[in-house]
TORKOL-4160 file (C-alpha; in steps of 0.2 Angstrom, whole numbers, padded with zeros to 4 digits, m for minus):
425
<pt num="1" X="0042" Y="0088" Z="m0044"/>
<pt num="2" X="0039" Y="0091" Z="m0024"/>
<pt num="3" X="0044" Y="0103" Z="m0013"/>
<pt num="4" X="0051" Y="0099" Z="0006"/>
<pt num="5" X="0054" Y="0109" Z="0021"/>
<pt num="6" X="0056" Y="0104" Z="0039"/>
<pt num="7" X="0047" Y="0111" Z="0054"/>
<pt num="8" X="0059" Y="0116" Z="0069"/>
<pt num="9" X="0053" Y="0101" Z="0078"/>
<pt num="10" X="0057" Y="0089" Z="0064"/>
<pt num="11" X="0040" Y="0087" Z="0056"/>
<pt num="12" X="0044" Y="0085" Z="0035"/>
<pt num="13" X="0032" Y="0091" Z="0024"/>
<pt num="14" X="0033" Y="0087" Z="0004"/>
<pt num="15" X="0021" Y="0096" Z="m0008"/>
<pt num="16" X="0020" Y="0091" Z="m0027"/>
<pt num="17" X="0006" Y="0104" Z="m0035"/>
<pt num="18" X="m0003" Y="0095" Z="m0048"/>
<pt num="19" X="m0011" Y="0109" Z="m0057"/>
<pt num="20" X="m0024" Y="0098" Z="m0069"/>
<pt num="21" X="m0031" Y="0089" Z="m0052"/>
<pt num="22" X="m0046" Y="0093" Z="m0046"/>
<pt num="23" X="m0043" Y="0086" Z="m0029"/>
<pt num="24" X="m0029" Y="0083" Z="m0015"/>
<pt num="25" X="m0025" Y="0072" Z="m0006"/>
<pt num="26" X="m0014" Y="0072" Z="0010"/>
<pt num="27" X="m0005" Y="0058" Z="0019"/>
<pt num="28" X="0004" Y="0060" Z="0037"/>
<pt num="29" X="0017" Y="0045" Z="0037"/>
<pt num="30" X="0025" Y="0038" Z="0053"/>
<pt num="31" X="0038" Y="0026" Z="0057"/>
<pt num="32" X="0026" Y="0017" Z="0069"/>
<pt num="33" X="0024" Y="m0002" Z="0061"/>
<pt num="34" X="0025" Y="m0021" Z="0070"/>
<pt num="35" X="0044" Y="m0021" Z="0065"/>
<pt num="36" X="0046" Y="m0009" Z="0080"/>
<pt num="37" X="0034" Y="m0020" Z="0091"/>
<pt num="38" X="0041" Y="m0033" Z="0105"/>
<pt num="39" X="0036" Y="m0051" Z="0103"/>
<pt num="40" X="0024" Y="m0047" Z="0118"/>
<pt num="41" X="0016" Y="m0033" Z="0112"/>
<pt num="42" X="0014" Y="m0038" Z="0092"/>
<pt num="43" X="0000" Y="m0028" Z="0081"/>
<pt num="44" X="0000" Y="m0014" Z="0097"/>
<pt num="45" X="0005" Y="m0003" Z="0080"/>
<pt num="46" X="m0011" Y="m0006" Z="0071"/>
<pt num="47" X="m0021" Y="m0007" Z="0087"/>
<pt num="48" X="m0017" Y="0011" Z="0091"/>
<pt num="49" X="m0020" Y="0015" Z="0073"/>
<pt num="50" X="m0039" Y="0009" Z="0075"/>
<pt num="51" X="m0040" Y="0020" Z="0091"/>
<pt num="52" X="m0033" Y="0034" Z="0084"/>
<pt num="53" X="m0050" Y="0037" Z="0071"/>
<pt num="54" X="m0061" Y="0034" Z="0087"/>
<pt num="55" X="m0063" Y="0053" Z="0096"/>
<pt num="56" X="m0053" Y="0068" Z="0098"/>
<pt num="57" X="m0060" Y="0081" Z="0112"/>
<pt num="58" X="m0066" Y="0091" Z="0097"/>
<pt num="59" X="m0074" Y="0077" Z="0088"/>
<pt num="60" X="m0079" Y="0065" Z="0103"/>
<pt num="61" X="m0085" Y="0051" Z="0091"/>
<pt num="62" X="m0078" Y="0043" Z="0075"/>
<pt num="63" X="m0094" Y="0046" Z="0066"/>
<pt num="64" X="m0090" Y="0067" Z="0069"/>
<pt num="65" X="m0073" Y="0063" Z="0062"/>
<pt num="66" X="m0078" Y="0049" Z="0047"/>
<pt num="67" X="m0094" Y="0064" Z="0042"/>
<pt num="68" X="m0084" Y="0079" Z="0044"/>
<pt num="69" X="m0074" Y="0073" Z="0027"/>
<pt num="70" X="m0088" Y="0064" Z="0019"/>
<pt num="71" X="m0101" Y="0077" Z="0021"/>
<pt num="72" X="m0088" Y="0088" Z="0008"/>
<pt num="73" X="m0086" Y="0073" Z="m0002"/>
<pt num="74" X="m0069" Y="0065" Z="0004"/>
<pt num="75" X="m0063" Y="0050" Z="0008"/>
<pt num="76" X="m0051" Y="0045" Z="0026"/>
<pt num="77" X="m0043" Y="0030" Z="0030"/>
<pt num="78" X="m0028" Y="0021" Z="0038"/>
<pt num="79" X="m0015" Y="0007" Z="0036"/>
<pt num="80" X="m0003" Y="m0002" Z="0044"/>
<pt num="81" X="0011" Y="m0011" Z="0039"/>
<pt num="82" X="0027" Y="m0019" Z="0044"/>
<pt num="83" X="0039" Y="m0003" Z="0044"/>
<pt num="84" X="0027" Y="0013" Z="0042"/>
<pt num="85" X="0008" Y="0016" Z="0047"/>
<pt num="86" X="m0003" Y="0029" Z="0037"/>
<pt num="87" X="m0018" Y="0042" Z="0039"/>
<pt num="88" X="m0023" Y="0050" Z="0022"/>
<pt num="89" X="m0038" Y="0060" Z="0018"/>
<pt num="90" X="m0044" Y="0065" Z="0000"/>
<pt num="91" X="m0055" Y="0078" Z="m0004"/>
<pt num="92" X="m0059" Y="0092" Z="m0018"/>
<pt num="93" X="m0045" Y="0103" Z="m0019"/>
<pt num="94" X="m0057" Y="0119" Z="m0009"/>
<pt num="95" X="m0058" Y="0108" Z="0005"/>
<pt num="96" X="m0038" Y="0105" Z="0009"/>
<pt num="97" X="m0041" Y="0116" Z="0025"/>
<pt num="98" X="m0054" Y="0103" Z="0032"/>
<pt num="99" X="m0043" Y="0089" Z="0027"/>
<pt num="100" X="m0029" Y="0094" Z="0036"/>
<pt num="101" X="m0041" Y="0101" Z="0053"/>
<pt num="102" X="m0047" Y="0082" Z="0053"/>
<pt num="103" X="m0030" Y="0075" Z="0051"/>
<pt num="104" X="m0021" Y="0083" Z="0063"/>
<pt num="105" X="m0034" Y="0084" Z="0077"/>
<pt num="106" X="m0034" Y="0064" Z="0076"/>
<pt num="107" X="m0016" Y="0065" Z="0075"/>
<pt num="108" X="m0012" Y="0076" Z="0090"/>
<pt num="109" X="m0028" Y="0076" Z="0100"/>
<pt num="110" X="m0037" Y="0058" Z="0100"/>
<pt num="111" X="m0042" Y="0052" Z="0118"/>
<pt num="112" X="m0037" Y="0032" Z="0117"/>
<pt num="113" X="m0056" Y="0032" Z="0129"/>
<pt num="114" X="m0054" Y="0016" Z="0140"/>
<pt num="115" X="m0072" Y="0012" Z="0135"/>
<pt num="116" X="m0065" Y="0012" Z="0114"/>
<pt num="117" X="m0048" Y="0002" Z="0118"/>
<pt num="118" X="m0061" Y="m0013" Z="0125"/>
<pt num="119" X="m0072" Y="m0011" Z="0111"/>
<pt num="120" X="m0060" Y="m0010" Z="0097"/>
<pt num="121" X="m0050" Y="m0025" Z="0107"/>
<pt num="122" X="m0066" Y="m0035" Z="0099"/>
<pt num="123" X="m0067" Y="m0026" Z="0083"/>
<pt num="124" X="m0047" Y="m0031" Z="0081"/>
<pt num="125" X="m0049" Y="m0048" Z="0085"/>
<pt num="126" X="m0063" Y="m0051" Z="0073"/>
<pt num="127" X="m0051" Y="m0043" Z="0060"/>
<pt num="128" X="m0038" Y="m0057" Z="0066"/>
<pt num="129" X="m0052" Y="m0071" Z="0064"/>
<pt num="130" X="m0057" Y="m0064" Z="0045"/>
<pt num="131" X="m0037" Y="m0065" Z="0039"/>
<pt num="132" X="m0035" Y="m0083" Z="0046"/>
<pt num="133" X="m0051" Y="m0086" Z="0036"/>
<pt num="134" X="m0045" Y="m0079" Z="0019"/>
<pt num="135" X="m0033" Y="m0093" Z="0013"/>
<pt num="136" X="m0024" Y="m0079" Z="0002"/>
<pt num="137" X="m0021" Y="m0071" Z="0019"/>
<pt num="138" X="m0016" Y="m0084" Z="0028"/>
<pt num="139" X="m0005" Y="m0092" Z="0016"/>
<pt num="140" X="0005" Y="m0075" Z="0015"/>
<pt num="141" X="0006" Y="m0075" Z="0034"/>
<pt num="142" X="0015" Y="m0093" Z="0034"/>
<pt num="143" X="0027" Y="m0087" Z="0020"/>
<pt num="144" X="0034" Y="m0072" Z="0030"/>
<pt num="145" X="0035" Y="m0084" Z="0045"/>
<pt num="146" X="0048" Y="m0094" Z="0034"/>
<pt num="147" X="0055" Y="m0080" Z="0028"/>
<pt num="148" X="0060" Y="m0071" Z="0045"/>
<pt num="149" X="0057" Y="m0084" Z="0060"/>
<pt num="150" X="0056" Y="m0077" Z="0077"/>
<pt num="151" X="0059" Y="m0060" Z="0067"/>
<pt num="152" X="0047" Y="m0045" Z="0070"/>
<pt num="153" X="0047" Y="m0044" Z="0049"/>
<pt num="154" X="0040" Y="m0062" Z="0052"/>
<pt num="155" X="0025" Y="m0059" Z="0062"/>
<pt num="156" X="0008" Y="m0053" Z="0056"/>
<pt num="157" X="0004" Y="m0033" Z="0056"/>
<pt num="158" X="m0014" Y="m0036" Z="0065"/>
<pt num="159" X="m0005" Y="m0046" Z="0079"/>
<pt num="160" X="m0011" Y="m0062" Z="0087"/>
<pt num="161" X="m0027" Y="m0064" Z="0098"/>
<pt num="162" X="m0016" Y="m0068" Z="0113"/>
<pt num="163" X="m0006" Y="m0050" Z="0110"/>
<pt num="164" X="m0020" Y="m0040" Z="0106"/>
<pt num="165" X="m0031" Y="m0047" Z="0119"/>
<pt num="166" X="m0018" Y="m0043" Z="0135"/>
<pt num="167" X="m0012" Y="m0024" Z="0127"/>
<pt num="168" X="m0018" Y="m0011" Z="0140"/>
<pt num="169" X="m0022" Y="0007" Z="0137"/>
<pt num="170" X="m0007" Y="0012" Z="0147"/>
<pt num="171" X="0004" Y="0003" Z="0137"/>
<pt num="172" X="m0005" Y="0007" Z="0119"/>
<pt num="173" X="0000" Y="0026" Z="0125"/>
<pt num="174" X="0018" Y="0022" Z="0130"/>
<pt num="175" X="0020" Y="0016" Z="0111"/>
<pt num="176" X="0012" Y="0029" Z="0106"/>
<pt num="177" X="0022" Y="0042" Z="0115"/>
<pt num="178" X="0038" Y="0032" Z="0107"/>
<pt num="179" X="0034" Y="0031" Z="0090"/>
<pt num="180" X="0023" Y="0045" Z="0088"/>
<pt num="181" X="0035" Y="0061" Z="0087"/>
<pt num="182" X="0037" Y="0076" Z="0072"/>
<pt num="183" X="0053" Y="0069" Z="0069"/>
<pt num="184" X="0047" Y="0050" Z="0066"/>
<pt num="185" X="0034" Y="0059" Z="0055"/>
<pt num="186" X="0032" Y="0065" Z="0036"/>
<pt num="187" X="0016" Y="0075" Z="0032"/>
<pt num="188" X="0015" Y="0073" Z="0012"/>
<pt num="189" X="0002" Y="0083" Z="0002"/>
<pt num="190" X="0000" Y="0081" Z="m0017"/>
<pt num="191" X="m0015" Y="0089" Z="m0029"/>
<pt num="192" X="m0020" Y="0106" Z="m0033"/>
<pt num="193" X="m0012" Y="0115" Z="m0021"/>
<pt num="194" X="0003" Y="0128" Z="m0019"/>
<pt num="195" X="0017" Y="0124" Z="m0007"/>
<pt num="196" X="0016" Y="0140" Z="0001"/>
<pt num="197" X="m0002" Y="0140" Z="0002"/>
<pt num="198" X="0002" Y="0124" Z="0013"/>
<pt num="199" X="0013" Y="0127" Z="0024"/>
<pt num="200" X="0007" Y="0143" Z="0030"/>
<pt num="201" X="m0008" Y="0131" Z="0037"/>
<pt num="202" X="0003" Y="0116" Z="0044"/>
<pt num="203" X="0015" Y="0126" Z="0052"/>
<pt num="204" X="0001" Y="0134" Z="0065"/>
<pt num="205" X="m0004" Y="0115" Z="0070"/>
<pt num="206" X="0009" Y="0108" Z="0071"/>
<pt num="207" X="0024" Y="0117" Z="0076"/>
<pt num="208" X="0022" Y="0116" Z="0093"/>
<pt num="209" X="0023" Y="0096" Z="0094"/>
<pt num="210" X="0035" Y="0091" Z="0103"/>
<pt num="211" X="0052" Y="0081" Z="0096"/>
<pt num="212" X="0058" Y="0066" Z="0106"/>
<pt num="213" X="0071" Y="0053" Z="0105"/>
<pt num="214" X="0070" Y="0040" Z="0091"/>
<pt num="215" X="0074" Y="0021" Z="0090"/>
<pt num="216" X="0073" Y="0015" Z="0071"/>
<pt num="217" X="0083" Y="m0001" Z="0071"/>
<pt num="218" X="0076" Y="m0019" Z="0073"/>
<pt num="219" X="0083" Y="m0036" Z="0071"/>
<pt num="220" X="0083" Y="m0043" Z="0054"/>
<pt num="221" X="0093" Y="m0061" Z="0048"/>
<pt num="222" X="0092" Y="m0066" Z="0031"/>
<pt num="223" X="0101" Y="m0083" Z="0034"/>
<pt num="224" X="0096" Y="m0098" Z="0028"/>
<pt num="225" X="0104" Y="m0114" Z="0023"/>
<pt num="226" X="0091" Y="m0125" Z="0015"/>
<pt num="227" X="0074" Y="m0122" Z="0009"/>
<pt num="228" X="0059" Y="m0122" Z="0021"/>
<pt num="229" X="0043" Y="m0131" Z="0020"/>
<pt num="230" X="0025" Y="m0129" Z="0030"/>
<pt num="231" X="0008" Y="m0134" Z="0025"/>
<pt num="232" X="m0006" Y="m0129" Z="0035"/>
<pt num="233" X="m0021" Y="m0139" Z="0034"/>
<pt num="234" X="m0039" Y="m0131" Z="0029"/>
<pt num="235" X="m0056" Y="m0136" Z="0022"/>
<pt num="236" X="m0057" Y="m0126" Z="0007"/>
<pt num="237" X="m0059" Y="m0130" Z="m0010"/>
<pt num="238" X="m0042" Y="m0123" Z="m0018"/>
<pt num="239" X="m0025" Y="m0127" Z="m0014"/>
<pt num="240" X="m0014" Y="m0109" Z="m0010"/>
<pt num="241" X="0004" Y="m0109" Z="m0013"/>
<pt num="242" X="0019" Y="m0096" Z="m0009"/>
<pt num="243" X="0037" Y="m0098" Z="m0014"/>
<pt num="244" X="0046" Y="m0084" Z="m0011"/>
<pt num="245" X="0067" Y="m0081" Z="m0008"/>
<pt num="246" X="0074" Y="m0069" Z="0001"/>
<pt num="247" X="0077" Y="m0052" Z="m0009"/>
<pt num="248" X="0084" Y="m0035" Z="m0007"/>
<pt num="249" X="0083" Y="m0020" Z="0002"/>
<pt num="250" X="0075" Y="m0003" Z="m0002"/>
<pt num="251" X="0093" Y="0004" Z="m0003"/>
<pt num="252" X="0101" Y="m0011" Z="m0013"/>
<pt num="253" X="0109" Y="m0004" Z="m0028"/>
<pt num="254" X="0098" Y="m0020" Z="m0037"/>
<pt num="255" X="0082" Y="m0019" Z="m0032"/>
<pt num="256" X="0075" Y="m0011" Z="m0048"/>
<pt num="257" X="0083" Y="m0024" Z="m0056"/>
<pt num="258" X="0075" Y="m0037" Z="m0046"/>
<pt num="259" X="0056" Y="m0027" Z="m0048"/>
<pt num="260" X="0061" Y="m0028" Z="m0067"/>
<pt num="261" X="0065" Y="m0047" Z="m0067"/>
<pt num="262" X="0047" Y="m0049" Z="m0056"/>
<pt num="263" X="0038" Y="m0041" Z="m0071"/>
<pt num="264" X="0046" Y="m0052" Z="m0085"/>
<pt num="265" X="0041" Y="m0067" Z="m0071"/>
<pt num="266" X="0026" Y="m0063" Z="m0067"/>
<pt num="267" X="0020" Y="m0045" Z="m0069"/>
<pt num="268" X="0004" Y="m0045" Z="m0082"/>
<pt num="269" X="m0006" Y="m0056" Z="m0092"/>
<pt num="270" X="0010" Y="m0058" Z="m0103"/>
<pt num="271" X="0023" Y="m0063" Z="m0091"/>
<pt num="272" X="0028" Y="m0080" Z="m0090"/>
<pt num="273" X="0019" Y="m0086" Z="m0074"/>
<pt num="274" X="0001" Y="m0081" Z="m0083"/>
<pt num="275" X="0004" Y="m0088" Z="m0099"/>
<pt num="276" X="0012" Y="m0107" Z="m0096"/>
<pt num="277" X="0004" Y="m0109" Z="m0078"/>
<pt num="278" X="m0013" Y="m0101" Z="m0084"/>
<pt num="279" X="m0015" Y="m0099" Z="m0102"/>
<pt num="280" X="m0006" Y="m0114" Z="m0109"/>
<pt num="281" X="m0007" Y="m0128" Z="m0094"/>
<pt num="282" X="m0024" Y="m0120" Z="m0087"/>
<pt num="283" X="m0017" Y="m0125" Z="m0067"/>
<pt num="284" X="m0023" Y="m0108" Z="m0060"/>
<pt num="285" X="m0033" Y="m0092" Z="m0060"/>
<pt num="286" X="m0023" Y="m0081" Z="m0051"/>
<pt num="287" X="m0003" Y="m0083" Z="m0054"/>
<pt num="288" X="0007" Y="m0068" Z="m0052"/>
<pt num="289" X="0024" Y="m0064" Z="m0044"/>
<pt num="290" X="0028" Y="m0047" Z="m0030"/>
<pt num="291" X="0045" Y="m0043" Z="m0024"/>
<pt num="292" X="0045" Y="m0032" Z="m0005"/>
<pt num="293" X="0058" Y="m0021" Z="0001"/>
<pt num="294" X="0062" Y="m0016" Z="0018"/>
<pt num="295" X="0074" Y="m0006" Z="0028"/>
<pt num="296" X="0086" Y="m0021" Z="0029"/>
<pt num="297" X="0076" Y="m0036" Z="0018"/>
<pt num="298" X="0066" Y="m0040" Z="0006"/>
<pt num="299" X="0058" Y="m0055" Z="m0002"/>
<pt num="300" X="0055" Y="m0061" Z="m0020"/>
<pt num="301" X="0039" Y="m0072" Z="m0021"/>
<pt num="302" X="0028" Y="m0079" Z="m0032"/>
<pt num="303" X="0008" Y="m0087" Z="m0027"/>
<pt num="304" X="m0004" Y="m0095" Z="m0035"/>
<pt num="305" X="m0022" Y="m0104" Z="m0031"/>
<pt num="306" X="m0024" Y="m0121" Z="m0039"/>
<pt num="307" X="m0032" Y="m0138" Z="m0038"/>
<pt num="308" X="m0027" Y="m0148" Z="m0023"/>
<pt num="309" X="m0025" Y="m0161" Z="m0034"/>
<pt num="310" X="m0012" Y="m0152" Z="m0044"/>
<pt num="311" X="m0003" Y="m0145" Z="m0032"/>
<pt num="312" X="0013" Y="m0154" Z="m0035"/>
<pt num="313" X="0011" Y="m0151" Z="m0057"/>
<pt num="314" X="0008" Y="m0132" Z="m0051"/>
<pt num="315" X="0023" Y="m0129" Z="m0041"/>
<pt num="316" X="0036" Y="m0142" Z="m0053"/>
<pt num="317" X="0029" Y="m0129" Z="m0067"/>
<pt num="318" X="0033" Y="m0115" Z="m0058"/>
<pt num="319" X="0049" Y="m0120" Z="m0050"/>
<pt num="320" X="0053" Y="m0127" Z="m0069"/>
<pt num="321" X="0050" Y="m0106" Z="m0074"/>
<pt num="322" X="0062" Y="m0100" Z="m0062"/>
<pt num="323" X="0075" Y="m0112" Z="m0066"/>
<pt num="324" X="0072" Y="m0104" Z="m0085"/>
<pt num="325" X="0072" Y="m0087" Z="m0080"/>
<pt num="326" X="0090" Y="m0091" Z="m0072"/>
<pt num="327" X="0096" Y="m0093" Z="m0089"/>
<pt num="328" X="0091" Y="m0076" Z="m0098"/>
<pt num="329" X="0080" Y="m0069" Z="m0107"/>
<pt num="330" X="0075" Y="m0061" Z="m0123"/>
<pt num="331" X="0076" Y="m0044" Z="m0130"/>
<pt num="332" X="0061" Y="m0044" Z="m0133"/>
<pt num="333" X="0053" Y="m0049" Z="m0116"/>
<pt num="334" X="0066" Y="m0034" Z="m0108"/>
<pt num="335" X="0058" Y="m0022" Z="m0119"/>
<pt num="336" X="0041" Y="m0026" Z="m0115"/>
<pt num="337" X="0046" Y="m0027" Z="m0096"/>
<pt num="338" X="0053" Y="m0010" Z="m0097"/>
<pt num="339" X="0039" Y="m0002" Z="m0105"/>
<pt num="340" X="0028" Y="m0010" Z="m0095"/>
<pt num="341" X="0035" Y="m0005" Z="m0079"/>
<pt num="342" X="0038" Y="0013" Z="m0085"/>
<pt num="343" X="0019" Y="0015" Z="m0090"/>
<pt num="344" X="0011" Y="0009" Z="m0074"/>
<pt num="345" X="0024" Y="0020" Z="m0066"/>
<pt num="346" X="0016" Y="0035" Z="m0077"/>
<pt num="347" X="m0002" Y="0029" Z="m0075"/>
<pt num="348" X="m0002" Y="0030" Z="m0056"/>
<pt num="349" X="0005" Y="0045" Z="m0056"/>
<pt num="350" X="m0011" Y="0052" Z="m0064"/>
<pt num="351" X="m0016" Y="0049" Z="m0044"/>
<pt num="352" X="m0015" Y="0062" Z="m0031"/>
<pt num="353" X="m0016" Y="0048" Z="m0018"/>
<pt num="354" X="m0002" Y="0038" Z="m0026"/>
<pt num="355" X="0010" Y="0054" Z="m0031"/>
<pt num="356" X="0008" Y="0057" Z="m0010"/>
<pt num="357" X="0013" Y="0043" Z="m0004"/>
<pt num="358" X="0026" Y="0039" Z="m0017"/>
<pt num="359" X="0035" Y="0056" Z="m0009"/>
<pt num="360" X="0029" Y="0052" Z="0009"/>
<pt num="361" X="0034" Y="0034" Z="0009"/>
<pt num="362" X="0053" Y="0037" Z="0003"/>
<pt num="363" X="0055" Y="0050" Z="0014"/>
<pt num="364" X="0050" Y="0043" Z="0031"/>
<pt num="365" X="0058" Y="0026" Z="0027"/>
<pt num="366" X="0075" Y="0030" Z="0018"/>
<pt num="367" X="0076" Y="0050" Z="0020"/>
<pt num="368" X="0079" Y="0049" Z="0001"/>
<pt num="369" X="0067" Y="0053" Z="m0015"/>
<pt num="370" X="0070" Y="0046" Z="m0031"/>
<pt num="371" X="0056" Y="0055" Z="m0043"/>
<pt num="372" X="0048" Y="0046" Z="m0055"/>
<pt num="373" X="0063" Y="0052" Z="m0070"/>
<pt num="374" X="0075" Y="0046" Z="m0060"/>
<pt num="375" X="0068" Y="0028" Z="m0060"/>
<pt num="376" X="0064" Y="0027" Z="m0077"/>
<pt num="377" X="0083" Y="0030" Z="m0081"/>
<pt num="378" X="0088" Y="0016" Z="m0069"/>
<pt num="379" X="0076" Y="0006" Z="m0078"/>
<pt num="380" X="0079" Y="0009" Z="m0094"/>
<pt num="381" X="0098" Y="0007" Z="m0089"/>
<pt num="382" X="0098" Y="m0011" Z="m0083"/>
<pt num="383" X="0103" Y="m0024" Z="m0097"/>
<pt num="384" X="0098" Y="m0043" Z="m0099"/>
<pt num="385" X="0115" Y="m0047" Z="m0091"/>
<pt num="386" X="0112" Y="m0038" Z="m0074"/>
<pt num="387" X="0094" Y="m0049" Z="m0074"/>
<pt num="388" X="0104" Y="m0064" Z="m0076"/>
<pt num="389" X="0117" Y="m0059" Z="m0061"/>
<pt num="390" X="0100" Y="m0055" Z="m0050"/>
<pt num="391" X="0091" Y="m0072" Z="m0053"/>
<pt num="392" X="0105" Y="m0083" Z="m0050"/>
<pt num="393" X="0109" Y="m0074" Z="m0037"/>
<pt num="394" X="0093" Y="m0075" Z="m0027"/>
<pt num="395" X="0088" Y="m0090" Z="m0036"/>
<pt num="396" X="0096" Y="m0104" Z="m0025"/>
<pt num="397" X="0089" Y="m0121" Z="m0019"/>
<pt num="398" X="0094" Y="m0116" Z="m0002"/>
<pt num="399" X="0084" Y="m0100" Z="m0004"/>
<pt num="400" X="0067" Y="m0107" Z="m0008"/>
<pt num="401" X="0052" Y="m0106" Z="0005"/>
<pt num="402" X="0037" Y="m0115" Z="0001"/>
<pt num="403" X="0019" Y="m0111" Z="0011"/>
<pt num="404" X="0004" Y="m0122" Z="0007"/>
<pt num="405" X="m0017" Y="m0119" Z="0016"/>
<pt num="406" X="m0029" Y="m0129" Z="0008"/>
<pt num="407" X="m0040" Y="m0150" Z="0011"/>
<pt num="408" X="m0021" Y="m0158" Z="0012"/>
<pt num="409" X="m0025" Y="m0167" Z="0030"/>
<pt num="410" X="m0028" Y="m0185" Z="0022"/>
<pt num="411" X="m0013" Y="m0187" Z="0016"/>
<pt num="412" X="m0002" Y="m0172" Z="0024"/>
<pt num="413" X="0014" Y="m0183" Z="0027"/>
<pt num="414" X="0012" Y="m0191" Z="0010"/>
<pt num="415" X="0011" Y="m0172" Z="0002"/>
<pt num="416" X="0025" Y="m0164" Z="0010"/>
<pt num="417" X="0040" Y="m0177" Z="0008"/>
<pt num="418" X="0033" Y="m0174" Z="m0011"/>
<pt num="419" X="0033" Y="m0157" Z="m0012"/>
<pt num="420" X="0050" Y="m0157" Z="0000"/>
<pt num="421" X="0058" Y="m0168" Z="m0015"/>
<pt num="422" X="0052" Y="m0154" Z="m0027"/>
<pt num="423" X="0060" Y="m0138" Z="m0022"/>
<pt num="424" X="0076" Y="m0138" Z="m0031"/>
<pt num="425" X="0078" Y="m0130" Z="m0047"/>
């Protein structure tokens, strides 16, 4: 259960006490992402969140931020994605005060020096460089480009070389200034702590932030009339595939549906992806399946690293999967879905990190908080007949995207008219 109040400047803050923890964790949560980011200015979202940990007038250096947690034991950190970027700190539940000094005096007071933005320039497009390095990356990258061309859902998080290397400080801070704002913001706090004992430190740093005018649309197109192919060649020893369709939304009345029909798919060592592709045919190591939900879209994919060789056997054995799926399945695999589903849901709730940012990522993405009862009733409501519905719904010829990295040069052409001829179920 979680407690909410709003701050007269828009600022929501969501407290679950976890009474048996021994630590807390907090998470500040804004609706800063590269969904929001103009074709010129893609990863300028994740650029500022690197600059953000690099010096406060307080805490000039990052080293006086980074040893100001670890030296009580914590941990700090920061991620960007598409829609939302996040700051979370956790410590031992005595230390919440220091926590939340460290986080908000990054938050509010960080310098964006002009001597970090060059270095961190540099740091960022070494990051670029690693991700185009890392095949599982990559191929991830491609599918989303499939996915959502000329789309801001279809472009990478870290941005591009090109982007990143012509983003100035002036216009780092104008994004800032934009997407930065108590009412674009949800601090979430989860562990052994009161709600009470919370606000009455938030409040005092926070309250006199000042509220601006929001933008939170951005262009999404789900069309697509045929299935899509690109193959990227790279001297690697593995073959990386993505197929993936377009899904739902994080407000379509389906989408647990959808995540349930992923698990039977391929959630586990007993879904169906691991046991034909890797236990009984021995193509891969890692097969699994994901679904992704956005404000507006979603996707339904499925990867897998294999021998270049067996590239086209890999893929027909997968695609030959979905077209089963789209059939029906057994009692018994819903059953096992379900309780499968239910008990990781349970397990990560053992987590203060996870319990906050469940609450903090439903509130500053859909203003709306299902708790962790109320989805284990839609779960354990949804039938075989409603999986059905879902997976020949998504599951279309026209809906398939297939990306491919991996030693194809020699015979490129040859591989994707053959793998082209394959995507149909």
């Amino acid at each position: 259960m979680y407690n909410k109040a709003v701050l007269d400047n828009g600022l929501r803050v969501i407290t679950s006490t976890m009474p048996h923890s021994r630590s807390v964790c907090l998470a500040i949560l804004a609706g800063a992402g590269s969904c929001y980011e103009t074709k010129e200015e893609a990863g300028i979202s994740h650029f500022a969140e690197h600059l953000f940990f690099k010096g406060t007038e307080r805490r000039p250096t990052s080293r006086e931020i980074t040893q100001d947690i670890e030296g009580v034991g914590g941990i700090i950190n920061a991620g960007t994605d598409k829609e939302v970027t996040i700051f979370w700190c956790k410590v031992a539940g005595p230390h919440f005060s220091i926590a939340l000094d460290v986080l908000s005096d990054l938050l509010l007071n960080s310098r964006f020096d002009t001597k970090d933005v060059e270095k961190e320039r540099q740091v960022i497009i070494e990051e670029i460089h690693m991700n185009l390095d890392i095949p599982q990356q990559r191929v991830n990258m491609l599918i989303d480009e499939l996915l959502w061309p000329e789309q801001p859902l279809g472009r990478e998080v870290t941005g591009y070389k090109e982007t990143v290397s012509s983003l100035t400080r002036e216009r780092l801070l104008d994004y800032v200034g934009r997407r930065y704002m108590p009412n674009n913001t949800v601090l979430s706090i989860a562990g052994n702590i009161q709600h009470e004992e919370a606000m009455a430190q938030i409040e005092p740093r926070f309250d006199k932030w000042p509220a601006g005018e929001l933008v939170t649309a951005y262009t999404t197109d789900d069309k697509q009339t045929k299935a899509r192919l690109r193959i990227e060649p790279k001297d690697i020893e593995q073959a990386h595939l993505c197929l993936a369709v377009h899904g739902f939304s994080r407000s379509h009345p389906q989408r647990f549906t959808l995540d349930l029909l992923n698990t039977v798919l391929g959630g586990g060592m007993s879904s169906r992806l691991f046991m034909e592709i890797r236990e009984r045919r021995g193509l891969a190591y890692d097969i699994h399946s994901y679904t992704e939900h956005f404000l507006d879209s979603g996707s339904f994919g499925i990867y897998a690293g294999v021998d270049p060789a067996k590239t086209e056997t890999a893929l027909a054995a997968i695609l030959e999967e979905l077209s089963k799926i789209r059939h029906g399945i057994a009692t018994s695999e819903l059953t096992r879905a379900k309780e499968l589903s239910k008990g990781r849901l349970y397990l990560r709730f053992e987590d203060s990190q996870n319990v906050a940012l469940w609450y903090g990522t439903q509130e500053i993405l859909v203003r709306q908080i299902l708790d962790v009862d109320d989805v284990i009733s839609i779960v354990d409501a949804i039938t075989i007949d409603e999986l059905q519905e879902v997976a020949q719904k998504i599951l279309t010829d026209s809906e398939l995207n297939l990306a491919v990295t991996g030693p194809v040069k020699k015979d490129s052409l040859l591989k994707e008219n053959t793998l082209r001829q394959l995507l149909k179920l």
